[in-house]
Legacy VTK file of the C-alpha trace (Angstrom):
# vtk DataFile Version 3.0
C-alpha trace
ASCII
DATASET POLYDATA
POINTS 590 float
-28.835 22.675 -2.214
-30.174 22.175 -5.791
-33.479 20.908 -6.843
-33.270 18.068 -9.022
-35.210 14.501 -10.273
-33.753 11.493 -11.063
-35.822 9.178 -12.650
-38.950 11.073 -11.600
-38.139 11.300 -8.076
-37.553 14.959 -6.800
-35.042 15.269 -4.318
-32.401 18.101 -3.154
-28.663 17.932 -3.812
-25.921 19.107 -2.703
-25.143 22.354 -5.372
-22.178 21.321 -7.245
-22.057 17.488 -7.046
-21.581 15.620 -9.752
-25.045 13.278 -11.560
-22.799 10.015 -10.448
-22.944 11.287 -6.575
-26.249 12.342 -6.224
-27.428 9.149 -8.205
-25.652 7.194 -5.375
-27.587 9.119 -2.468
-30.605 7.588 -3.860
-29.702 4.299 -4.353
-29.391 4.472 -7.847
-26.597 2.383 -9.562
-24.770 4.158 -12.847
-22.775 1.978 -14.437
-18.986 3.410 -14.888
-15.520 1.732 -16.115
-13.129 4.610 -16.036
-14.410 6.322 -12.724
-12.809 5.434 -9.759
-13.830 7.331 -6.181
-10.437 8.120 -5.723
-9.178 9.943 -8.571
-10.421 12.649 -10.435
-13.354 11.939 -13.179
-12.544 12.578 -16.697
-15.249 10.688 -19.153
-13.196 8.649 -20.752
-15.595 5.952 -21.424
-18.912 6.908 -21.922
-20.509 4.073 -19.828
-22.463 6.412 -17.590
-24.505 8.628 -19.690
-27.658 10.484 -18.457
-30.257 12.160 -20.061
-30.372 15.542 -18.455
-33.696 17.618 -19.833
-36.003 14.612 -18.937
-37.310 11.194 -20.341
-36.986 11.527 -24.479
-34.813 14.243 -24.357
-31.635 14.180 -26.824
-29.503 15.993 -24.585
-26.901 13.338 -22.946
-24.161 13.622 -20.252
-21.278 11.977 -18.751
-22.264 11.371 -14.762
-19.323 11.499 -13.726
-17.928 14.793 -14.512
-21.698 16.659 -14.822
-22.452 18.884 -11.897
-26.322 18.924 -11.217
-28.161 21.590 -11.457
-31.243 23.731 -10.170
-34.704 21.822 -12.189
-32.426 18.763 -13.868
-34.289 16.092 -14.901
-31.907 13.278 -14.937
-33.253 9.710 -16.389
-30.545 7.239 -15.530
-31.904 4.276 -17.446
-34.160 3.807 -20.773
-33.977 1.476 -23.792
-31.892 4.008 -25.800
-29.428 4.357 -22.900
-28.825 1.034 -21.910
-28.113 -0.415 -25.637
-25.758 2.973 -25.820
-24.050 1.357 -22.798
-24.119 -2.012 -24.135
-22.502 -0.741 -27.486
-19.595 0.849 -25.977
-18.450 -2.590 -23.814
-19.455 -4.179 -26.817
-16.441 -1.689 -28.266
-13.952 -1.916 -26.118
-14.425 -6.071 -25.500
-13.167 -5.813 -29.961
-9.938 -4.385 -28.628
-9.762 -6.663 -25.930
-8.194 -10.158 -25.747
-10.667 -12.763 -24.502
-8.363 -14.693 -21.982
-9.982 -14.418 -19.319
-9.606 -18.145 -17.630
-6.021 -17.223 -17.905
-6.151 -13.359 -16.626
-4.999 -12.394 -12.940
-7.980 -10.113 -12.571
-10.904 -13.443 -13.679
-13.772 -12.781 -11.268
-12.513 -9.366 -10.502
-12.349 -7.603 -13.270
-14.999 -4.978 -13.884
-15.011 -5.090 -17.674
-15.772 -8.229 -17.430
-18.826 -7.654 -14.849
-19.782 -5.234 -17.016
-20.441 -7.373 -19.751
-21.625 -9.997 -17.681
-24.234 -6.976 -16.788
-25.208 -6.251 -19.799
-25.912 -10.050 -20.626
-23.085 -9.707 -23.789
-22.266 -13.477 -25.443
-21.664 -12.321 -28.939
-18.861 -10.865 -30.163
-20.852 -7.846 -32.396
-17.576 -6.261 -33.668
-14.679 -7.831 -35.777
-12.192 -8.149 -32.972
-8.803 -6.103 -33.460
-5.695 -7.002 -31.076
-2.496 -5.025 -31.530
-0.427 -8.140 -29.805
1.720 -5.866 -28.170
4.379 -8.131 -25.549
3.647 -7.631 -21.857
6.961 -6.230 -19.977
7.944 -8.188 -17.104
10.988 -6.071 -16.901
9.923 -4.598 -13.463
10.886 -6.705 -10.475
7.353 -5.586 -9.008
4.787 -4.696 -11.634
4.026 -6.502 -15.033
2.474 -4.276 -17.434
0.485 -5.841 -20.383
-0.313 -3.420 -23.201
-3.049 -5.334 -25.013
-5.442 -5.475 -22.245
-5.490 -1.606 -21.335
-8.945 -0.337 -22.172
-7.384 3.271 -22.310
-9.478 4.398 -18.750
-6.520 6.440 -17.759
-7.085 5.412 -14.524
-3.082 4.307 -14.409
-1.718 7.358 -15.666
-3.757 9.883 -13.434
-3.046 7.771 -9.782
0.729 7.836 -11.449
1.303 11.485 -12.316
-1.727 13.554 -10.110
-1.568 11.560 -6.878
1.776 9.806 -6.421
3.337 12.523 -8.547
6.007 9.541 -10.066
4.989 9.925 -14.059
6.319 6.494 -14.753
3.120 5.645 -16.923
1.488 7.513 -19.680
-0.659 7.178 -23.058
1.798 6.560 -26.029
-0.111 6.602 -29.377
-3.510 7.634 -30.618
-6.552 5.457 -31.626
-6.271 1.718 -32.051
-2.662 2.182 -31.888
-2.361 3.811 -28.900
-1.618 2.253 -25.466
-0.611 2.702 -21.793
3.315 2.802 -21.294
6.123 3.505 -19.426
7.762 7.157 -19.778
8.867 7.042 -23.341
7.868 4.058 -24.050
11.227 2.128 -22.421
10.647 -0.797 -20.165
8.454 -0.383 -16.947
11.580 -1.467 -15.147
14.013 1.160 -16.672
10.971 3.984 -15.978
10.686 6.371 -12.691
8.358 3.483 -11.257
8.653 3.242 -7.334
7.101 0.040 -7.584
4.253 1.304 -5.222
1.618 -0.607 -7.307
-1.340 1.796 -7.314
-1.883 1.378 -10.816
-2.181 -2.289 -10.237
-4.893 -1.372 -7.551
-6.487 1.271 -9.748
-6.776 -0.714 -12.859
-10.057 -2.298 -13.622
-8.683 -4.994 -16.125
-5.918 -7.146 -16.159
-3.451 -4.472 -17.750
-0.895 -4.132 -14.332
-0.941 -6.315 -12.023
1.103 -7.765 -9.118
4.192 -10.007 -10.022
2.911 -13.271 -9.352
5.317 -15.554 -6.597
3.240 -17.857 -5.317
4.441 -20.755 -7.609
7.509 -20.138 -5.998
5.906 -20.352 -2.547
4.251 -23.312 -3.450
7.601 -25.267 -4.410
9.451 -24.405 -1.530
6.147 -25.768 0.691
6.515 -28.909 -1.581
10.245 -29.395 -0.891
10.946 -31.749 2.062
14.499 -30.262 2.214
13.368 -26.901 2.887
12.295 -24.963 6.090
9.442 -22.629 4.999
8.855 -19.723 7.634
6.008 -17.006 6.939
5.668 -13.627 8.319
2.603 -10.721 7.827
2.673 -7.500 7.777
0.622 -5.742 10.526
-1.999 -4.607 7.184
-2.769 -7.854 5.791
-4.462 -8.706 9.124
-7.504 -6.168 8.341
-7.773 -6.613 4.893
-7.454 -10.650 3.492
-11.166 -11.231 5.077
-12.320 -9.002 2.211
-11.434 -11.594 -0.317
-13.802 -13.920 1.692
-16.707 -11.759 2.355
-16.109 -10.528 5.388
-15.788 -6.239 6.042
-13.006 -4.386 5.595
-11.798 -3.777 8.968
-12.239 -6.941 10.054
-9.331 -8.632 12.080
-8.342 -11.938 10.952
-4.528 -12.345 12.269
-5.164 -15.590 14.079
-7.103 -17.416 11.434
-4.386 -15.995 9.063
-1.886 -17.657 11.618
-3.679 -20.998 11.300
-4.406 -20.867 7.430
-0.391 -20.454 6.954
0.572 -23.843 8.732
-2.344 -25.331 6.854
-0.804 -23.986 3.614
2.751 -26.115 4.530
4.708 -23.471 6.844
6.581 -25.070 9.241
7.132 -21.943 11.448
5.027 -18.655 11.313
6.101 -15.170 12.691
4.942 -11.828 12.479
6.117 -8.945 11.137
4.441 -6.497 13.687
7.178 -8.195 16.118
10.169 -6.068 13.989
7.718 -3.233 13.595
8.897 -3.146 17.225
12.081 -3.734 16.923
12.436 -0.654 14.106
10.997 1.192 16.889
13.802 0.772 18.995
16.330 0.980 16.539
15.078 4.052 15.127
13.530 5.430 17.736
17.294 4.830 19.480
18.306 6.662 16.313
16.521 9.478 16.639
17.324 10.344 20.487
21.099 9.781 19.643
20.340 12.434 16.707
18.634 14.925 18.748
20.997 14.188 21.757
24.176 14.725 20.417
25.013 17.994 19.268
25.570 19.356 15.832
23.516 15.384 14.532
21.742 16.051 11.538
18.195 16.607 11.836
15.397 16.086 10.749
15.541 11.669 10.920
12.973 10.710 8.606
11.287 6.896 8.301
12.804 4.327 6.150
10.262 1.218 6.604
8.102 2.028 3.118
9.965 0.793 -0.335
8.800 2.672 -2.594
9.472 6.326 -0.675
13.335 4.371 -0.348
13.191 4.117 -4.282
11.383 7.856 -4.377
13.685 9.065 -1.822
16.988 7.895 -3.824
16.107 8.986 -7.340
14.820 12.652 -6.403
15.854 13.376 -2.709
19.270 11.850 -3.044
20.423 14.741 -1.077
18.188 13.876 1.970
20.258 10.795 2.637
21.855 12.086 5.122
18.384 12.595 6.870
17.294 9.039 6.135
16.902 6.302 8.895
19.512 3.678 7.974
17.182 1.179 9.844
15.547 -1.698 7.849
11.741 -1.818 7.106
10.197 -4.517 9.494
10.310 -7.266 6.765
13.858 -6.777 6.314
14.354 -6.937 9.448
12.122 -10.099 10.675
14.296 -11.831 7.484
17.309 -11.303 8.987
16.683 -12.370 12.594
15.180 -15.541 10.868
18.014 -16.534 9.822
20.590 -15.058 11.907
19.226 -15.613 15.603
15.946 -17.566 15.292
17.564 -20.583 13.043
20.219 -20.746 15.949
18.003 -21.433 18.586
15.548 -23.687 16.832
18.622 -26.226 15.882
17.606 -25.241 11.894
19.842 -24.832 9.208
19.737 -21.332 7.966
20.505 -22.693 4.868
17.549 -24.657 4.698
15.074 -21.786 5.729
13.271 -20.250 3.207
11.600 -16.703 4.569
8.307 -15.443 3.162
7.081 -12.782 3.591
2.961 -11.622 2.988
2.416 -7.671 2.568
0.459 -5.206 1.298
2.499 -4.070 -0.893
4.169 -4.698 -4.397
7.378 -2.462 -3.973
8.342 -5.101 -0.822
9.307 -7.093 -3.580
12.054 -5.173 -5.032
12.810 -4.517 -1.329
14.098 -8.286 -0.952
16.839 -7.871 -3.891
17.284 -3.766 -2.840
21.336 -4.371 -2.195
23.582 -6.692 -0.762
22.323 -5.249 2.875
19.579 -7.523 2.118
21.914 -10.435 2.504
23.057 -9.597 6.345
22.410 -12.757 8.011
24.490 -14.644 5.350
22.109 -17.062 3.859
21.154 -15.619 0.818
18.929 -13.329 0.551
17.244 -12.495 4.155
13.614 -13.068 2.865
13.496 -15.084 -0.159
10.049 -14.290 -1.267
7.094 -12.082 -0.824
3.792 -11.970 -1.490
0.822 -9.939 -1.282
-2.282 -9.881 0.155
-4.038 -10.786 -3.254
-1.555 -13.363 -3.736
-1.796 -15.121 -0.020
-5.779 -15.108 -0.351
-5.089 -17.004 -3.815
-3.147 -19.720 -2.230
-6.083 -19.971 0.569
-8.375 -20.555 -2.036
-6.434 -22.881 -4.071
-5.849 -25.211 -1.188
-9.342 -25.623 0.018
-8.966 -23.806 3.128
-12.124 -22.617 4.557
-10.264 -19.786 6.693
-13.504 -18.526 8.482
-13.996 -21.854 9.976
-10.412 -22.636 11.429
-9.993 -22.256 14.768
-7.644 -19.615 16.404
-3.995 -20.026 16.796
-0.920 -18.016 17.750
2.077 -16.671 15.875
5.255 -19.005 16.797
7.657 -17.193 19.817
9.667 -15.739 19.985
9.688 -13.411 16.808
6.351 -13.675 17.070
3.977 -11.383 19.738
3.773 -7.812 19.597
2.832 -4.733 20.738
0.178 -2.250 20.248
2.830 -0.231 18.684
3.870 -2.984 16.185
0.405 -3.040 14.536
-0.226 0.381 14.200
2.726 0.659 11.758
-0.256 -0.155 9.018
-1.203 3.049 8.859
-0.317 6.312 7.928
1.273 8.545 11.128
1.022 4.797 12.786
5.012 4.874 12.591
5.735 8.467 14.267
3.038 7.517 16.874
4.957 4.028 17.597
8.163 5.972 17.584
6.611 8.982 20.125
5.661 6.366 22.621
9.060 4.950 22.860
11.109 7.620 22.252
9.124 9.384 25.007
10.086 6.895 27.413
13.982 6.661 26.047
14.572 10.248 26.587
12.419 10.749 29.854
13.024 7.376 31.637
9.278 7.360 32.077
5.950 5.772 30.577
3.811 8.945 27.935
0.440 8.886 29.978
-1.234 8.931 26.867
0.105 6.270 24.291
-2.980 7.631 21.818
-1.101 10.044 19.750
-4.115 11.501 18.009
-2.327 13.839 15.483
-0.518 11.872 13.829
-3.530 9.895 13.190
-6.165 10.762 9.851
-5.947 11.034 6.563
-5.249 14.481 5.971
-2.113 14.251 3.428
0.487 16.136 5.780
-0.100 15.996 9.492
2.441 18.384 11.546
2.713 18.110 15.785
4.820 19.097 18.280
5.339 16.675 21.132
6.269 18.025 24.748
9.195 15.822 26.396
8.787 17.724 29.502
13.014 18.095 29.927
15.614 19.527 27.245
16.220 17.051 24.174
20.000 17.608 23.176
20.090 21.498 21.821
16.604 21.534 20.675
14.280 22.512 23.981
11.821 20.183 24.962
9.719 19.900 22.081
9.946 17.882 18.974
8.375 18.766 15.966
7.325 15.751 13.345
5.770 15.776 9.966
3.775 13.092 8.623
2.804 12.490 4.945
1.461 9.767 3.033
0.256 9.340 -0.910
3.718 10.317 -2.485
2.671 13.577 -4.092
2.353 15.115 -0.700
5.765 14.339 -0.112
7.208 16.966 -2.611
6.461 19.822 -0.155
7.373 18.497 3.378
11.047 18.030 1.518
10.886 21.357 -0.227
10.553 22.312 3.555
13.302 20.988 5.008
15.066 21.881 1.753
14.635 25.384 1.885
15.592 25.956 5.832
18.615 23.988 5.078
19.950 26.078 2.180
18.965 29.041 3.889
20.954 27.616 7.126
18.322 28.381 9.216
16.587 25.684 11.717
14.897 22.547 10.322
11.138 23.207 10.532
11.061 19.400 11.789
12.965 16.565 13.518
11.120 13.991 12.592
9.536 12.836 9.435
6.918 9.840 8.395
6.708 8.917 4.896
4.132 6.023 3.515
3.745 6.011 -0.583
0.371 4.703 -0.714
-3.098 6.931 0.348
-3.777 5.689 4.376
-0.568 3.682 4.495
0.214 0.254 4.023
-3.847 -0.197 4.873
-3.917 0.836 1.104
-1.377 -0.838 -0.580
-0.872 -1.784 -3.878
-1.069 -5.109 -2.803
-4.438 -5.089 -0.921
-7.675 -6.474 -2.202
-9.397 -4.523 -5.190
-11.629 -1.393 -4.776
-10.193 0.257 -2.381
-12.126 3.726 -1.428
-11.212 6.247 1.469
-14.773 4.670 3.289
-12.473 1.215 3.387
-9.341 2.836 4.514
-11.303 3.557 7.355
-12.767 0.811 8.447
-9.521 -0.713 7.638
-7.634 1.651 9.675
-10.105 1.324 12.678
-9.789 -2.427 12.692
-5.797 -1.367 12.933
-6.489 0.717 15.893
-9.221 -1.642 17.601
-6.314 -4.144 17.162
-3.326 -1.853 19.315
-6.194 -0.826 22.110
-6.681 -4.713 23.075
-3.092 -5.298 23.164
-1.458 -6.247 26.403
1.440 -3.818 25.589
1.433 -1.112 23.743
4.850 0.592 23.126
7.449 -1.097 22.068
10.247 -1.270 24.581
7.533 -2.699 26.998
7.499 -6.046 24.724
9.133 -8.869 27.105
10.325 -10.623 23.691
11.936 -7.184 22.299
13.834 -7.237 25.437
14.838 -11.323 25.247
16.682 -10.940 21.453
18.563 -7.889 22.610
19.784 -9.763 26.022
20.586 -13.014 24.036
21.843 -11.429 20.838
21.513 -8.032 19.919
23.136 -6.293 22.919
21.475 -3.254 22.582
19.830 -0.934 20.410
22.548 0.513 17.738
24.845 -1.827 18.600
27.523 -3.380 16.421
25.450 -6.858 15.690
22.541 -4.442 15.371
23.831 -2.683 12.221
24.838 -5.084 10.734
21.847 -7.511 10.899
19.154 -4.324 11.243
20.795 -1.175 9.029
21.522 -0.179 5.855
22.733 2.229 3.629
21.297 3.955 0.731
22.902 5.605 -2.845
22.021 8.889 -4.905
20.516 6.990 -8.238
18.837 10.707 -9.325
17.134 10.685 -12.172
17.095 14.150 -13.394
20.597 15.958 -12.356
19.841 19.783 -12.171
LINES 1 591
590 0 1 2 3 4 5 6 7 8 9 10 11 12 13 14 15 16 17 18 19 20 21 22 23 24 25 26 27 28 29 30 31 32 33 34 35 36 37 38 39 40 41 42 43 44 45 46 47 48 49 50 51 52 53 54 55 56 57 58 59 60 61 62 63 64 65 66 67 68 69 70 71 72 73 74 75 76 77 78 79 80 81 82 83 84 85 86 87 88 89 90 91 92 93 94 95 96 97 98 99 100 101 102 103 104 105 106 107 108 109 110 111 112 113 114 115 116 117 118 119 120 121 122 123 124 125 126 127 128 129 130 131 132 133 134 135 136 137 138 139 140 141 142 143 144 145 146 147 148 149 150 151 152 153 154 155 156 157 158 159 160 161 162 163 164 165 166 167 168 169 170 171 172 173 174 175 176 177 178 179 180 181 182 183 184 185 186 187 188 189 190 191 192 193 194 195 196 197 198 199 200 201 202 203 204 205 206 207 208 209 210 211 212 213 214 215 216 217 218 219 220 221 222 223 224 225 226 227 228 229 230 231 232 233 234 235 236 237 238 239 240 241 242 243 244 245 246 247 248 249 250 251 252 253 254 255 256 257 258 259 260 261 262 263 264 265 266 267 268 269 270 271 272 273 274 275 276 277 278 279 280 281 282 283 284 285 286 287 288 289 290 291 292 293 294 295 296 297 298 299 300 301 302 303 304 305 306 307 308 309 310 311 312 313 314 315 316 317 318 319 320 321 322 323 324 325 326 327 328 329 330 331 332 333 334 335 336 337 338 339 340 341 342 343 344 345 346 347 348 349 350 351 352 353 354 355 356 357 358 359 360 361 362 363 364 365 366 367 368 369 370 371 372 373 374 375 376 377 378 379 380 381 382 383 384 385 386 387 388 389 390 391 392 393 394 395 396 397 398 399 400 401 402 403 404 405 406 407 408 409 410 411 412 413 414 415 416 417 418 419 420 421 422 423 424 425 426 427 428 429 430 431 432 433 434 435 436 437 438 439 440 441 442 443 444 445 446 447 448 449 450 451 452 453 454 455 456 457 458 459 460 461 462 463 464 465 466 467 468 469 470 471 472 473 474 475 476 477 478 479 480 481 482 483 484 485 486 487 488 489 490 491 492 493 494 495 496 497 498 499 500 501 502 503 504 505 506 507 508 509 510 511 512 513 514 515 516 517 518 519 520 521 522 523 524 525 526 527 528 529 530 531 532 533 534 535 536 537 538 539 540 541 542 543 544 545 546 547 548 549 550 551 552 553 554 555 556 557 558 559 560 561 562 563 564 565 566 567 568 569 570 571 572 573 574 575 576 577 578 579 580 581 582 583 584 585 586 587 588 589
């Protein structure tokens, strides 16, 4: 601990923290554009100068990225700071178009808030524009040039934490700009579609592709079937957007606020998170029952680890889980079993589908896999979180006031297992619980599989079947990582036992792109912070402990679609509504 006082006020510190933390333990606000808690501070901006040798003194420093010290005197806010601050928004606001009633990020924007902050109304600077296009040329992420404020925040969540280097600074000075790699279209770039520079951005320079116009028109059209599914995330997160905690559970006003909106029929997408379970789950026990399978079986439900996966571990494709992610899924029983028994015409239904993340987007038009149930494509649209809470608003729903209701049957109730999919390990502990019970014939007496859960970036368990499991003993050893530049050495891993022929050091691996899981998608509500992937995260697990089931296989409605349609898990009509197939699309050949 470090003596310090800010503002006057003496207080102790934690030795080696930097002005902006210990400012925050003491309830004082410094302003800041380019920091964000969850990437590493580099001063960009300038907004959160200090004076650090007392009140008057001419020695300034950048908050974020100055440690304090034994005896600092740190003054946070005088005249001479404040019109400092004030002069650099004034700055970047002459670079900065002044659309905002037209912007995706009005009323969230922090620039904006900023100069609403600093009480700015004139423009003090001749304003300079370099009217650089916006490319729409990824099917995920729209990228506009002229709005980028130069934070870096895009680039560093891009190359230091998903390790994907789709993004960087091209030019210097007025000139320069956020781009893709080289300056080619987004959608020719390494992007993975993950969308964490959307959620790390504090303007409107990346943002979501906006579908909701297209969701409105098929609401609209009285010759269309509109059916709606969520993802087990969006649950804990859309009360955010309405004031609520994060954490909060809101699946059955969510439910209600969907019919409201126009949908004729509303499912849930936790319902195939249990289904994946037991086609995967059936995967892997076939994989580490028959002998000489290839091992390790590793998770195919997140997008943008799929995109990852093919363009720098084409050669794990043999490893990869040829069952669909849950939406894919759901879309395809829509249309191939559900419309059936409701007397609809498939060709009539269009599926949405609400997530928390951007790359699900892409998923919908991934191959021709995506077109199983013979309708088009098996879910027509989807949506994020940001997007669905738009919609909400623009119809005048008061969600917080509607009263319960439940998801439509029979695609619709779920297990424990289902919901904890949102999460990162949530996936491998789904899969444990079943596969437990597939291989053994009997119930795990603990469902809570506590090490897959956490945030730490790889998580590695063994879990004791009690009886042999093919050639492999009794135990089976899992990896789980999540925020995609973790991924890099769990692969390297399995890489190197594999070219050394030894045994793999797992047989089953989780992979989620985004920090937490799909709790921290790039299509969740702004400001996301590892304190809100918690309480996010708990409000996933609070949601699994009150369910009436929680593994999959136990869910009576799992068991209905294989007895009237499906047959069985793996079956013939199973892989071909349910699995797919991936291709080597490497990037950089060795």
């Amino acid at each position: 601990m470090v003596n310090i006082k800010i503002n006057g006020k003496a207080l102790q510190a934690e030795d080696g923290i930097s002005i902006l933390e210990a400012a925050k333990k003491v309830n004082v606000k410094i302003p800041t554009l380019c920091y964000n808690p969850n990437l590493p501070p580099w001063a960009s901006c300038g907004i959160c100068i200090v004076r650090t040798a007392g009140p008057g003194s001419p020695r300034m420093a950048r908050a974020c990225t100055t440690q304090v010290a034994q005896d600092m005197d740190i003054v946070t806010h005088d005249p001479e700071i404040i019109a400092t601050r004030r002069t650099v928004v004034e700055l970047i606001l002459s670079n900065h178009p002044d659309d905002c009633l037209q912007c995706p990020r009005n009323r969230s924007c922090e620039l904006q808030t900023l100069a609403a902050e600093f009480g700015i109304r004139d423009a003090t600077f001749k304003k300079v524009l370099n009217n650089i296009p916006v490319d729409d040329s990824n099917p995920s992420i729209v990228l506009n040039p002229d709005k980028c404020i130069r934070c870096g925040r895009c680039v560093s969540v891009c190359q230091d934490v998903q390790n994907v280097w789709a993004i960087e600074f091209v030019g210097r000075g007025f000139k320069g700009k956020i781009a893709s790699a080289a300056d080619t279209p987004l959608g020719e770039s390494p992007c993975v579609k993950c969308g964490q520079c959307a959620a790390h951005c504090p303007v409107g320079a990346i943002y979501e592709r906006d579908d909701t116009a297209k969701v409105w028109n098929a609401l609209q059209d009285a010759d269309v079937h509109p059916v709606v599914q969520i993802a087990p995330a969006v649950r804990v997160a859309l009360a955010e957007e309405f004031g609520l905690a994060p954490g909060t559970i809101l699946t059955k006003k969510i439910y209600a606020a969907l019919r409201r909106l126009g949908f004729k029929t509303v499912f849930d997408t936790n319902f195939s998170a249990d289904l994946t379970i037991m086609e995967e789950g059936s995967e892997l026990v076939k994989r580490l029952t028959e002998k000489g399978s290839d091992v390790p079986l590793i998770t195919s439900c997140c997008p943008a680890w799929v995109d990852y996966m093919e363009k720098y571990y084409p050669d794990m494709i043999p490893n990869f889980s040829t069952a669909k992610s849950p939406q894919q899924m759901l879309g395809a029983m829509i249309k191939a079993y559900w419309s059936g028994k409701a007397g609809v015409d498939p060709a009539k239904v269009c599926s949405v589908s609400v997530m928390p993340c951007t790359a699900k987007k892409w998923e919908t038009r991934r191959n021709d896999d995506m077109k199983s149930a013979g309708h088009g494509w098996d879910v027509d649209i989807s949506i994020t979180t940001r997007e669905l809470a738009r919609m909400i608003k623009q119809a005048g729903i008061d969600i917080l006031a509607l009263a319960d209701e439940d998801a439509d049957n029979p695609l619709g109730p779920y297990t424990g297992a289902g919901t904890i999919f949102g999460v990162t390990g949530g996936v491998m502990e789904a899969a444990v619980r079943s596969a437990y019970f597939l291989v053994t014939g009997k119930e795990l007496g603990d469902v809570n599989f506590k090490p897959a859960r956490g945030f730490e970036g790889i998580k590695e368990a063994e879990v004791d079947f009690g009886v042999p499991v093919g050639e492999h003993g009794t135990k089976v050893r899992i990896a789980v990582a999540h925020q995609m530049g973790n991924i890099e050495a769990v692969m390297n891993t399995i890489r190197s036992a594999k070219d050394a022929g030894k045994e793999t050091p797992y047989h089953f691996v989780e992979v989620m792109a985004c920090r937490g899981g799909c709790i921290g998608g790039g299509g969740q509500p702004y400001g996301c912070t590892d304190e809100i992937r918690q309480q996010r995260t708990s409000g996933i697990y609070q949601d699994d402990e009150k369910s009436q089931y929680r593994c999959s296989h136990q869910n009576p409605y799992i068991n209905q679609v294989y007895k009237e349609f499906l047959g069985e898990p793996n079956s013939h009509k199973a892989h071909e509504l349910l699995h797919t197939h991936y291709v080597d699309r490497e990037l950089y050949v060795k």
